[in-house]
Structures are given as C-alpha cells and as structure tokens.
C-alpha positions as a Python dict, from the first residue, in 0.01 Angstrom:
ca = {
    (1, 'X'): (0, 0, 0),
    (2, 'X'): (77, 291, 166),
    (3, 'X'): (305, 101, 442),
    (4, 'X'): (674, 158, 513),
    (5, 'X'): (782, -215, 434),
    (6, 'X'): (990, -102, 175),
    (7, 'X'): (1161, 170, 375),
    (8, 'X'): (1177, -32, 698),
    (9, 'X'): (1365, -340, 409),
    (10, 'X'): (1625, -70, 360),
    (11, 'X'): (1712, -13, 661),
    (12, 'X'): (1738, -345, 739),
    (13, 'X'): (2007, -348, 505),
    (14, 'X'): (1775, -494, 178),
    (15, 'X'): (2015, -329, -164),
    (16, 'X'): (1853, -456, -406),
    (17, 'X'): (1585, -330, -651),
    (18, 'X'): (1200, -301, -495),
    (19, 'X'): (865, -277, -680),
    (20, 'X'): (563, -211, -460),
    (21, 'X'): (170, -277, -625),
    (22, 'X'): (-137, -117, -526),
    (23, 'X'): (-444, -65, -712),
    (24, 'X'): (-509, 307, -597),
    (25, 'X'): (-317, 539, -793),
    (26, 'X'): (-322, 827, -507),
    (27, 'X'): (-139, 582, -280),
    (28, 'X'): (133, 473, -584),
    (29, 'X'): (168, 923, -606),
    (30, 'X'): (223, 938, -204),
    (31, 'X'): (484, 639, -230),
    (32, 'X'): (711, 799, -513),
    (33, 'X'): (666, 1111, -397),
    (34, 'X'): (808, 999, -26),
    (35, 'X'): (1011, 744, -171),
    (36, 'X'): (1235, 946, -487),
    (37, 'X'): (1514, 1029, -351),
    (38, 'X'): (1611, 705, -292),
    (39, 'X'): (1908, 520, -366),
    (40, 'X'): (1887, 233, -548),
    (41, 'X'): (1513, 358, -642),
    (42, 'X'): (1223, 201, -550),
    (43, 'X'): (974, 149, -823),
    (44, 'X'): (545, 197, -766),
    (45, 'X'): (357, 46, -970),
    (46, 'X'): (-29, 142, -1015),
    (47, 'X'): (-240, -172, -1124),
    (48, 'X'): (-521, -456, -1013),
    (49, 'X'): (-310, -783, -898),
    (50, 'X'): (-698, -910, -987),
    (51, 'X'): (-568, -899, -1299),
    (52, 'X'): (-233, -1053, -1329),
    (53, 'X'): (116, -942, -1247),
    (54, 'X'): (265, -669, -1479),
    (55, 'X'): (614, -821, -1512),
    (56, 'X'): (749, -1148, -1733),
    (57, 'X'): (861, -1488, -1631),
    (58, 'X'): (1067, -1516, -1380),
    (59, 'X'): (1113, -1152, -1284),
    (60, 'X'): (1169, -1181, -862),
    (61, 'X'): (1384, -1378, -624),
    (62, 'X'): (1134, -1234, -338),
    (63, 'X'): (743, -1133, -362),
    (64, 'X'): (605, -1057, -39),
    (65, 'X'): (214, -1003, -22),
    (66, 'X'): (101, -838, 282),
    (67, 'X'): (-261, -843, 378),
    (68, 'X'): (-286, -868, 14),
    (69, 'X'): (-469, -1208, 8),
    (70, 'X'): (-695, -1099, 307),
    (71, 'X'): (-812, -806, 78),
    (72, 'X'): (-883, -976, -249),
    (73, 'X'): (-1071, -1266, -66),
    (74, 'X'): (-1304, -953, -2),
    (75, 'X'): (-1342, -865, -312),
    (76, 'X'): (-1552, -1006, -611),
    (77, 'X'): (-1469, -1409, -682),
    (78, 'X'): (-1240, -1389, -444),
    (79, 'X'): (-1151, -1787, -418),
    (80, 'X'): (-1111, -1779, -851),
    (81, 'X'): (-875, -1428, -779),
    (82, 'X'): (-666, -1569, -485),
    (83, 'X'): (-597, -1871, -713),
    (84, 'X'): (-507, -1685, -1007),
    (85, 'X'): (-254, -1434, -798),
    (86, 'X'): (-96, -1721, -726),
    (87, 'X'): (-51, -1870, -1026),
    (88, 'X'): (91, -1524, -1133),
    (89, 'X'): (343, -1539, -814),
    (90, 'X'): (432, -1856, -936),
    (91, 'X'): (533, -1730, -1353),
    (92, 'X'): (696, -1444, -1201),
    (93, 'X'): (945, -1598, -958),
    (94, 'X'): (1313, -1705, -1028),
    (95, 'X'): (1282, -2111, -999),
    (96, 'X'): (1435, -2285, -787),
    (97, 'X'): (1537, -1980, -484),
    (98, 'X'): (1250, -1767, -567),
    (99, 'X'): (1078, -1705, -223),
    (100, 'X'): (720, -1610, -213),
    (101, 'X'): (601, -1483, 117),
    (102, 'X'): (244, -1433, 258),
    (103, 'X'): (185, -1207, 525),
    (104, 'X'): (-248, -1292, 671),
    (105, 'X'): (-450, -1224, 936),
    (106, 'X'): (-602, -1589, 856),
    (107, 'X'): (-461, -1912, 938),
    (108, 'X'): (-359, -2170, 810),
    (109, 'X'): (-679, -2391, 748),
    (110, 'X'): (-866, -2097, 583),
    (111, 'X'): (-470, -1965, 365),
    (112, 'X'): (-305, -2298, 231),
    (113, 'X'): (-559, -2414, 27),
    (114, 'X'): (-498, -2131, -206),
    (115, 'X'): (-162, -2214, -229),
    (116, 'X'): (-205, -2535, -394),
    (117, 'X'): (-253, -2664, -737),
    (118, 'X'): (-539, -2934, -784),
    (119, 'X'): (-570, -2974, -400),
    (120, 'X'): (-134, -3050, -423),
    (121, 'X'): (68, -2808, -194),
    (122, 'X'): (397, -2917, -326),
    (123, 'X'): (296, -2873, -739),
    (124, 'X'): (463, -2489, -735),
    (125, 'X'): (660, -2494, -385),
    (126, 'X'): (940, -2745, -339),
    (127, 'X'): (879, -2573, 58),
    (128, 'X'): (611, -2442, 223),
    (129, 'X'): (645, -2318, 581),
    (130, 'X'): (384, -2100, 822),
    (131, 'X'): (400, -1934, 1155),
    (132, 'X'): (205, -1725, 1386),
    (133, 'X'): (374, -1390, 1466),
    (134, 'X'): (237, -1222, 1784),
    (135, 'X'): (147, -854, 1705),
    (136, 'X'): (228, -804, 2100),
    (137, 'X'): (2, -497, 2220),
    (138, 'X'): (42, -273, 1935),
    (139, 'X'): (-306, -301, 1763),
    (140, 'X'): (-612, -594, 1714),
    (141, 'X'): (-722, -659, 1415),
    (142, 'X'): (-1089, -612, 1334),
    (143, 'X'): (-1212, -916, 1488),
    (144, 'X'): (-1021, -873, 1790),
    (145, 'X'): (-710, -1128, 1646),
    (146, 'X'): (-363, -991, 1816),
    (147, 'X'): (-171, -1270, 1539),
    (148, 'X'): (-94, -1256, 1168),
    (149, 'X'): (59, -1593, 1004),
    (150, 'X'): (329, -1574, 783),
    (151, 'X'): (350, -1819, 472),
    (152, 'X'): (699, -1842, 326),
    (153, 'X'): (740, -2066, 34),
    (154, 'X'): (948, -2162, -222),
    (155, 'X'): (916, -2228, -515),
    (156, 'X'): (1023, -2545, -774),
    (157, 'X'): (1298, -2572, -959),
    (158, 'X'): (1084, -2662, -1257),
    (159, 'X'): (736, -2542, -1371),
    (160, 'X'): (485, -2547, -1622),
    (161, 'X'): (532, -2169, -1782),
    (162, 'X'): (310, -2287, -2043),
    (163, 'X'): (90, -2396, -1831),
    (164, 'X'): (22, -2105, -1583),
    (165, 'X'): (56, -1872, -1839),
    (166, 'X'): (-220, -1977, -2070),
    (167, 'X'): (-466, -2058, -1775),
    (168, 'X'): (-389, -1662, -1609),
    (169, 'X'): (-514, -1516, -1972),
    (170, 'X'): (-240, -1293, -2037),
    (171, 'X'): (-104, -1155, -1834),
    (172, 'X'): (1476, -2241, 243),
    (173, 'X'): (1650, -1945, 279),
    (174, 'X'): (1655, -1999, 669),
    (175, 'X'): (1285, -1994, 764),
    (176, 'X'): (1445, -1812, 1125),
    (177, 'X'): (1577, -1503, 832),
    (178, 'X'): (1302, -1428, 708),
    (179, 'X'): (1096, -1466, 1027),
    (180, 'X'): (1377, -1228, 1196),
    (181, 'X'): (1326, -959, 972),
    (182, 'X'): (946, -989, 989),
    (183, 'X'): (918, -704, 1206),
    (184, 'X'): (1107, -454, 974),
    (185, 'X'): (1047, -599, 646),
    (186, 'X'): (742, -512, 406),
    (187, 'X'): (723, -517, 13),
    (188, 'X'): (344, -578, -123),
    (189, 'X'): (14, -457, 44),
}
C-alpha cells in the first residue's frame, strides 16, 4: 500500500531489509520513487498476494499484513484466498522466531478462524496472541468502528514445507514490543 509503515519502521529504529506488496503497480512506482534514496533500501514489489507469495521458504523473520486480510475477504473466494495467504505466510517465515502479524478492522471471532489449519490454531503458530488497539479520535472506519485488532503470531519450530507448498500450487518476542511500536510500525497493506 501506499502507507508510510515502512518509513515510520525506520524511524523507529527498524535496520534491516523491508519488502512492501501491493497489487497496483502505480502505488509500487509512488513507493520507490519516495522511498530510493534510502539506506538500507527498501524493496516494492508489484504482485496479487491472491496468488501466493513471490519469495522461497523461509524468507522473513517478520510479515506484517495490514488491512490486507480485510481487503481480500472482499474480494472473489475470499474465505479459500485468506486461507491460502496464510498458508503462504506460513512457507515463507523463518521457523521457530518468525513473527507473523495481522493488523484488522475485524475481531477476533470473524479473524482467527483463518488462522488455523483443519479448525487447529496451534498447527502453524506455537503462539497466537490478539488485542484491540484504540484508534483514539483520529478517524472511524467505514462502519463507524474507532478499533483495529492486532494478531501477532508465531510460528512453529517445525512444519510441513511439503505440505503447504503442494496445497498453495506453486507458488514471543514480547507481545508489549510489538504492541509498543504499533503506532509507528507498518510493512504490508
């Protein structure tokens, strides 16, 4: 998206490498454009999450996916999509530390069920925690909701590669850290 999470994880001190994902490639243009000179660089990448995750196994320590969920779940088969992201999310995080963090406007009864396997929460994430963050007075969403949940899990030290690889077709760090740099921090949209 066209956000300023990855700016505002700079300068709250993030140094490590940063790969933002949107499907519109005017928005990846604006982002490298605004986002070249610097240091180290942050990469945009142009492509349909819909569709898998560009990247191998184990790629990330961190994917964050902001208001992505709320906008596939909008889109066409959106429960067989949000299931399949996730199964992506899974392949491409580091085992065992690899932190995969969901940023919604819905809560928990209508988010958690995507992030299970077979109706098991625990199958990819050896921790799964949520919690409402207060927007305070700075905008509503549509339907009037002032608080977005936040989903930070984490994922196994073991799982089956094979298995999520074949069935996607080809393609706690303190819970109170993460929260705390909620308000700065953005990656995926």
């Amino acid at each position: 998206g066209n956000s300023t999470f990855g700016e505002d994880m700079r300068n709250d001190g993030w140094t490590g490498p940063m790969v933002g994902i949107d499907f519109s490639s005017v928005v990846i243009e604006q982002q490298q454009d605004k986002y070249r000179h610097y240091s180290p660089k942050m990469e945009f990448v142009c492509h349909d999450l819909r569709e898998g995750i560009p990247f191998p196994n184990e790629s990330f320590d961190l994917i964050v996916a902001k208001a992505t969920f709320d906008a596939i779940l909008c889109g066409p088969s959106p429960h067989h999509a949000a299931r399949r992201l996730v199964q992506e999310i899974v392949r491409c995080l580091a085992p065992g530390h690899g932190i995969f963090v969901l940023v919604s406007s819905a809560s928990p009864d209508n988010r958690l069920l995507f992030l299970e396997h077979h109706n098991e929460l625990y199958y990819y994430w050896n921790n799964v925690r949520h919690h409402a963050v207060n927007r305070g007075g700075l905008y509503k969403s549509k339907n009037g909701n002032k608080t977005d949940y936040v989903y930070i899990c984490r994922k196994q030290e073991s799982s089956d590669l094979a298995e999520l690889t074949s069935s996607s077709s080809g393609s706690s760090e303190e819970t109170s850290e993460v929260m705390s740099s909620y308000g700065g921090v953005h990656a995926q949209s």
